[in-house]
C-alpha positions as CSV (number, residue, x, y, z in Angstrom):
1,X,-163.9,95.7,50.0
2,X,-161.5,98.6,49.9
3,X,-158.4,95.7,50.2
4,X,-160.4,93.6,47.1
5,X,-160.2,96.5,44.9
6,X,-156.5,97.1,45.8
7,X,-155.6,93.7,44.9
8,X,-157.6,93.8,42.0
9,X,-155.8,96.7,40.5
10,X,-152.4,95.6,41.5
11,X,-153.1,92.3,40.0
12,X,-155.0,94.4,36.8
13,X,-151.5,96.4,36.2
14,X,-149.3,93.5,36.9
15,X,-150.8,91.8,34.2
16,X,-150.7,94.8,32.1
17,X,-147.0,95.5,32.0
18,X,-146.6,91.9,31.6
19,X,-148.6,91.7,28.4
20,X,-147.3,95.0,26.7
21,X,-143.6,93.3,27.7
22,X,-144.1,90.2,26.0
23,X,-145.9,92.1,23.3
24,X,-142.7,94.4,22.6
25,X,-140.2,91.6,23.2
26,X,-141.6,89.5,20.4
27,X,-142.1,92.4,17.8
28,X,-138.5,93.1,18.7
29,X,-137.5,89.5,18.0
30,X,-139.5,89.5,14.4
31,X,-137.6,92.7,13.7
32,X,-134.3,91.2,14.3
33,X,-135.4,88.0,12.5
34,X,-136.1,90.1,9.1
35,X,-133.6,92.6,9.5
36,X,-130.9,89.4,10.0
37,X,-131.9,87.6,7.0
38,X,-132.0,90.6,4.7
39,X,-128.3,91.3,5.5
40,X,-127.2,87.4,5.4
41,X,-128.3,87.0,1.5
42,X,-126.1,88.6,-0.8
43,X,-127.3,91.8,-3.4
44,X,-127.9,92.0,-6.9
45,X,-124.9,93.7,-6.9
46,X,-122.4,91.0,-5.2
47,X,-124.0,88.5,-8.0
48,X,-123.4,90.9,-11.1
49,X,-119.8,91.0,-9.5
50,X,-119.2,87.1,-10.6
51,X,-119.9,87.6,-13.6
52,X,-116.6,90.2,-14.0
53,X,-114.8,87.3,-12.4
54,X,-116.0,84.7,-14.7
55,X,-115.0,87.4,-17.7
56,X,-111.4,88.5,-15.9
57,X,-110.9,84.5,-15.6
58,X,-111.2,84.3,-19.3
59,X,-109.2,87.2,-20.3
60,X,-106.2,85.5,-18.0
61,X,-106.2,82.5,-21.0
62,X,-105.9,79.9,-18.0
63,X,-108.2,76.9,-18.6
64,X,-108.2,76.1,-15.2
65,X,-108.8,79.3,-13.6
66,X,-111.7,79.5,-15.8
67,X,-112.8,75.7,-14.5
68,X,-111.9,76.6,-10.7
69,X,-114.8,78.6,-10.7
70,X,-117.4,76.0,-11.2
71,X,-118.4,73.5,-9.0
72,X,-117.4,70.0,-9.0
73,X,-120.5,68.7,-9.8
74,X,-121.6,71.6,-12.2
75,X,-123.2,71.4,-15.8
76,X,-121.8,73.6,-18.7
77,X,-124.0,73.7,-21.9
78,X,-121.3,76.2,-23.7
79,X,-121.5,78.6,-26.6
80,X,-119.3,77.3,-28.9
81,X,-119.9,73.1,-28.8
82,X,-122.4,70.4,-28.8
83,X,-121.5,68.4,-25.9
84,X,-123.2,69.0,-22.3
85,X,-120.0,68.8,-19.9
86,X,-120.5,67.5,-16.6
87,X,-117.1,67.5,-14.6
88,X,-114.1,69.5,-14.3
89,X,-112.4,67.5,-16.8
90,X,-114.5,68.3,-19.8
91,X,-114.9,71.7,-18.3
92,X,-111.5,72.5,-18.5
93,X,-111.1,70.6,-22.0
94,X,-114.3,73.1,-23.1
95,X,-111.7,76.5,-22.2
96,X,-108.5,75.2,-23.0
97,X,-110.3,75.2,-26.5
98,X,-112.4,78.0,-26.5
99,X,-109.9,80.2,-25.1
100,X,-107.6,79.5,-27.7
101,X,-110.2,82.4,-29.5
102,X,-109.0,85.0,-26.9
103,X,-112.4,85.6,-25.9
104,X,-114.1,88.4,-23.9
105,X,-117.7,89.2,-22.8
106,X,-119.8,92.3,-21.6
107,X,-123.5,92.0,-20.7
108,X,-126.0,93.3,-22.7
109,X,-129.0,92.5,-20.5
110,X,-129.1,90.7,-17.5
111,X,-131.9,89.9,-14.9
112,X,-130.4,88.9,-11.4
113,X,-132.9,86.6,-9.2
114,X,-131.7,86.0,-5.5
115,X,-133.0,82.9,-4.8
116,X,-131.5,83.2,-1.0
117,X,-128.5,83.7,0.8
118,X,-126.3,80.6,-1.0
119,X,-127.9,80.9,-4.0
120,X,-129.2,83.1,-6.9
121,X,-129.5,83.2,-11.0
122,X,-128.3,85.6,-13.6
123,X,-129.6,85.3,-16.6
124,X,-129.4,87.4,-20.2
125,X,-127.8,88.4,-22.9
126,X,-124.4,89.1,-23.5
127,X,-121.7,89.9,-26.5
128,X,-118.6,88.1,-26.9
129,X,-115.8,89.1,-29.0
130,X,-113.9,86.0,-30.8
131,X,-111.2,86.2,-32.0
132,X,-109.9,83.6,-35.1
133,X,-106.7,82.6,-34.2
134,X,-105.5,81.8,-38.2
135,X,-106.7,85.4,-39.2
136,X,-106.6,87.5,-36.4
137,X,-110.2,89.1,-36.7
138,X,-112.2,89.9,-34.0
139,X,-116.0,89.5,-34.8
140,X,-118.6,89.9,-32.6
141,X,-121.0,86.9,-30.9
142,X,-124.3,87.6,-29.2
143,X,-125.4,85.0,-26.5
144,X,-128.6,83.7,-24.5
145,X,-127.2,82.5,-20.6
146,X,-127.8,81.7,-17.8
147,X,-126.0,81.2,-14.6
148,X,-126.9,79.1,-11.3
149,X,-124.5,80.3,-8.4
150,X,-124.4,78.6,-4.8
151,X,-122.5,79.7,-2.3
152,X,-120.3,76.2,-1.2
153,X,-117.2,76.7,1.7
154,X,-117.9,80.1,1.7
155,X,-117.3,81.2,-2.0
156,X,-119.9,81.9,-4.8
157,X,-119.4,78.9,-7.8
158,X,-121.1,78.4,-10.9
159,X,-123.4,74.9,-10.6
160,X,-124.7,75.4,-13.8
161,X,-124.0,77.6,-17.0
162,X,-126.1,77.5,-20.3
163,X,-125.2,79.7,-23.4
164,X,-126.4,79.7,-26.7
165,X,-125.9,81.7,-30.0
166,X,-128.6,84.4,-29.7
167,X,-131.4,83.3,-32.3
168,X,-132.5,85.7,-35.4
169,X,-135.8,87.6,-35.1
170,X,-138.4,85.1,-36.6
């Protein structure tokens, strides 16, 4: 009987250590698992940041360093015309214009939403100045946008951009 109960608690602790072990190894995995994927997406912060480029693209005057920040496929509803561009052609026709006004913006409001790590929207209110290129006046030109980024090859591009001429208080 003595030899039973030996058994019997060697067998008892055996499987003890075994459980707590497995136990342990797998909240160590689901650590690692949450702890990996908060540092794969990208911050509010690194989002915010595109928006300087976007703005340091447009004080350059270069059409197509403008244009080379959006996707191939991307969508610009713009500020400043009707038309809806879809492709880099129209894009760049879009800024070659517009830029022509020597524009530059700063964010009045903006709410970031990280949708994941390759992809996120920013989305507010910002103030451009324009400036007429017959008179030289600069004036002032509140906007609603928004931004759809997605991370493609590696770098942060704009898939889709909507502005619009901030409405008056109705």
């Amino acid at each position: 009987m003595k030899r039973m109960s030996r058994n019997r608690a060697v067998l008892a602790g055996g499987l003890a250590v075994a459980t707590l072990g497995t136990v342990a190894a797998g909240v160590g995995v689901a650590r690692g698992g949450e702890g990996d994927s908060r540092r794969a997406g990208p911050g509010e912060r690194e989002i915010a940041a595109l928006f300087d480029r976007w703005n340091a693209a447009l004080r350059s005057g270069d059409a197509e360093r403008v244009t080379d920040l959006y996707a191939e496929d991307a969508v610009l509803l713009p500020t400043a015309s009707p038309r809806i561009r879809t492709d880099h052609a129209a894009i760049a026709d879009y800024f070659t214009h517009f830029l022509r006004k020597k524009p530059w913006g700063e964010k009045l409001r903006t709410e970031i939403e990280v949708l994941d790590a390759d992809s996120a929207i920013d989305a507010g209110v910002y103030r451009f100045h324009l400036t007429d290129p017959a008179t030289g006046v600069t004036k002032p030109v509140d906007a609603r946008y928004t931004y759809v980024y997605e991370k493609r090859g590696g770098t942060w591009l704009i898939v889709n951009h909507h502005s619009s001429v901030l409405p008056a208080e109705g």
